[in-house]
C-alpha positions as a Markdown table, in Angstrom:
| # | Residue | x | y | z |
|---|---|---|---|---|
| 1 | Unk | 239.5 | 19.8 | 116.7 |
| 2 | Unk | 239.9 | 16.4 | 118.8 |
| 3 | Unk | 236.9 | 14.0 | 118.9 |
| 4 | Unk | 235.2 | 15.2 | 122.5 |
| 5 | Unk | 232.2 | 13.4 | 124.1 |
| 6 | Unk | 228.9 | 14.4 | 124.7 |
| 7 | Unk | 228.4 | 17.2 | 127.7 |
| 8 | Unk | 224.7 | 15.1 | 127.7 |
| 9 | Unk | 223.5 | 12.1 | 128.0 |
| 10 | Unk | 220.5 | 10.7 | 126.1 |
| 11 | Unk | 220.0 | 7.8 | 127.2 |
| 12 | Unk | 216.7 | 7.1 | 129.2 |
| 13 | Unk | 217.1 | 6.7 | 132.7 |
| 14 | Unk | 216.8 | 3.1 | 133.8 |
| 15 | Unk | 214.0 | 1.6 | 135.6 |
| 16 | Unk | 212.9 | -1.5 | 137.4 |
| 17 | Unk | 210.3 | -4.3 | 135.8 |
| 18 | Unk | 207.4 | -4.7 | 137.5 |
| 19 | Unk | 208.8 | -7.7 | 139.1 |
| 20 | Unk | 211.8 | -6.0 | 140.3 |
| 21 | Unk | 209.9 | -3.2 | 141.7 |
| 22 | Unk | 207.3 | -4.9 | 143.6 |
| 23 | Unk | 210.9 | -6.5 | 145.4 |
| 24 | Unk | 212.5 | -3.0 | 145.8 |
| 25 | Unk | 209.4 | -2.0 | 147.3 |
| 26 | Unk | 208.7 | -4.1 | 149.7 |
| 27 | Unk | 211.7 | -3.1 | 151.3 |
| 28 | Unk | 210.3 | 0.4 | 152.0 |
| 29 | Unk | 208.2 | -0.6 | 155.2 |
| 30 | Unk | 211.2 | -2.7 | 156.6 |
| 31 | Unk | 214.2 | -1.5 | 159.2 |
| 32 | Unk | 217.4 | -0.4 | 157.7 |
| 33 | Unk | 215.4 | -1.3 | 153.8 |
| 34 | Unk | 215.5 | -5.2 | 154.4 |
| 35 | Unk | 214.5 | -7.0 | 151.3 |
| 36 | Unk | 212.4 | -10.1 | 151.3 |
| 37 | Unk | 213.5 | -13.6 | 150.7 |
| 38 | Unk | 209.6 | -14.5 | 149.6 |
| 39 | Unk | 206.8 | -12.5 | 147.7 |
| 40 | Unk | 203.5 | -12.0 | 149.4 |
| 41 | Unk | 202.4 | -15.4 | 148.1 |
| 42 | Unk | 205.5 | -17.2 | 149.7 |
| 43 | Unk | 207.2 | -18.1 | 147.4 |
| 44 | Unk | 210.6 | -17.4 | 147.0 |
| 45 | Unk | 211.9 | -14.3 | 145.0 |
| 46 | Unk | 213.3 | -15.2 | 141.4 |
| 47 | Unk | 217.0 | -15.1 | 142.0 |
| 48 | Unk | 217.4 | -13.4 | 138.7 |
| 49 | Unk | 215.2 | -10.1 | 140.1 |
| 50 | Unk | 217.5 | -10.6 | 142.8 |
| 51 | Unk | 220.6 | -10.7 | 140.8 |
| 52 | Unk | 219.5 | -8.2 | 138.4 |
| 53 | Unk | 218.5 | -5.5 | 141.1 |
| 54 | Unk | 222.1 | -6.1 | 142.9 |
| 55 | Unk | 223.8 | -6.0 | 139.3 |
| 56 | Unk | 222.2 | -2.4 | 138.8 |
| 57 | Unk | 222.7 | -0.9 | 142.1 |
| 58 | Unk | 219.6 | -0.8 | 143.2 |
| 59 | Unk | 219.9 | -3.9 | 146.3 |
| 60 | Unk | 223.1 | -5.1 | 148.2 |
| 61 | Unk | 224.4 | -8.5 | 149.9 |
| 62 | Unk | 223.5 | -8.0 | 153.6 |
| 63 | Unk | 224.1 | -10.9 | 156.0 |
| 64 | Unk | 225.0 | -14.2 | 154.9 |
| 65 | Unk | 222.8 | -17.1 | 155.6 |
| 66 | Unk | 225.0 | -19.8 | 157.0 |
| 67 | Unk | 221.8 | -22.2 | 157.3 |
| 68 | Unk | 220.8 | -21.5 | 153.5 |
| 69 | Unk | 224.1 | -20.0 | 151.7 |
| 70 | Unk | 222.1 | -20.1 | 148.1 |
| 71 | Unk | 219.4 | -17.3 | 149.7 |
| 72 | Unk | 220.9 | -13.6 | 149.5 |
| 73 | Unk | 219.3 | -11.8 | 152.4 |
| 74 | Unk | 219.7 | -7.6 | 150.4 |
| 75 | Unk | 218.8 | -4.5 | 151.7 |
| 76 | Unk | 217.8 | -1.6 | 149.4 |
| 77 | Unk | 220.6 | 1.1 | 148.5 |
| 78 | Unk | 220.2 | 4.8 | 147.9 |
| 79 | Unk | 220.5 | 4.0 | 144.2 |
| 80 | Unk | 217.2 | 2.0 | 144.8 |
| 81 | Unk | 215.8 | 3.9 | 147.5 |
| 82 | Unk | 215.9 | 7.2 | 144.6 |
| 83 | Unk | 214.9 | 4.7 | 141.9 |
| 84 | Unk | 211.6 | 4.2 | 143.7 |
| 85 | Unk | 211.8 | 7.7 | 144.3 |
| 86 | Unk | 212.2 | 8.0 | 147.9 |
| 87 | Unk | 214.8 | 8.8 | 150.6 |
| 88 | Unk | 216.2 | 6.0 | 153.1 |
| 89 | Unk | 214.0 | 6.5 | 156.4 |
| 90 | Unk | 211.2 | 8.6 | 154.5 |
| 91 | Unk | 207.9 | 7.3 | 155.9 |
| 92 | Unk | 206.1 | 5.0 | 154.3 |
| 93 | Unk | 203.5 | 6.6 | 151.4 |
| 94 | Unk | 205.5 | 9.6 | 151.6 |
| 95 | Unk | 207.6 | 10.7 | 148.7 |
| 96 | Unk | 210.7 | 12.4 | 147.8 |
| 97 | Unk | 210.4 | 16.0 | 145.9 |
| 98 | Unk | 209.1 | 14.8 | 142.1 |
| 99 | Unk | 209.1 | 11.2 | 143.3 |
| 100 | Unk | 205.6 | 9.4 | 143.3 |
| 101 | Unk | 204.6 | 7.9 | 146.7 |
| 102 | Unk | 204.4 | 4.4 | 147.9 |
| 103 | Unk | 201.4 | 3.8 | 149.7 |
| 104 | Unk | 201.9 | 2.0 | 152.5 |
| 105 | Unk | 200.7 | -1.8 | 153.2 |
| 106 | Unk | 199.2 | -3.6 | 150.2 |
């Protein structure tokens, strides 16, 4: 019989840090899942959360800045919309079937 991979997967599904998800999140309330450039504190996002949520599918490269090339203006995808476990345009603190909501605000 020839070697034949797994009909399964095992592996756990993965999920956001905590940093990374309060970024994902925030792009829930905004049109067409806009992600911020700065947390709620102002400062800027940590390009690695950035980086790293782009790198797993979860954000994408939007508009380019042409006034600050080095910021990456990203918008959520439906890989990160279901990560969070909502739809794109789902109302805000509503959730997707076995999703947990995302109350709305702070």
């Amino acid at each position: 019989m020839a070697d034949r991979e797994p009909e399964h997967d095992n592996a756990a599904p993965l999920r956001p840090t905590e940093p990374q998800r309060r970024y994902l999140e925030r792009g829930l309330t905004q049109p067409g899942g806009k992600l911020p450039l700065f947390d709620r504190d102002g400062r800027g996002v940590a390009s690695r959360t950035i980086e790293a949520c782009v790198a797993h599918g979860w954000a994408e490269p939007w508009v380019h800045n042409p006034i600050r090339p080095q910021w990456q203006v990203c918008k959520l995808t439906a890989k990160g919309y279901e990560v969070l476990g909502r739809r794109p345009g789902e109302p805000p603190g509503e959730a997707a079937p076995g999703g947990t909501a995302v109350p709305s605000g702070r």
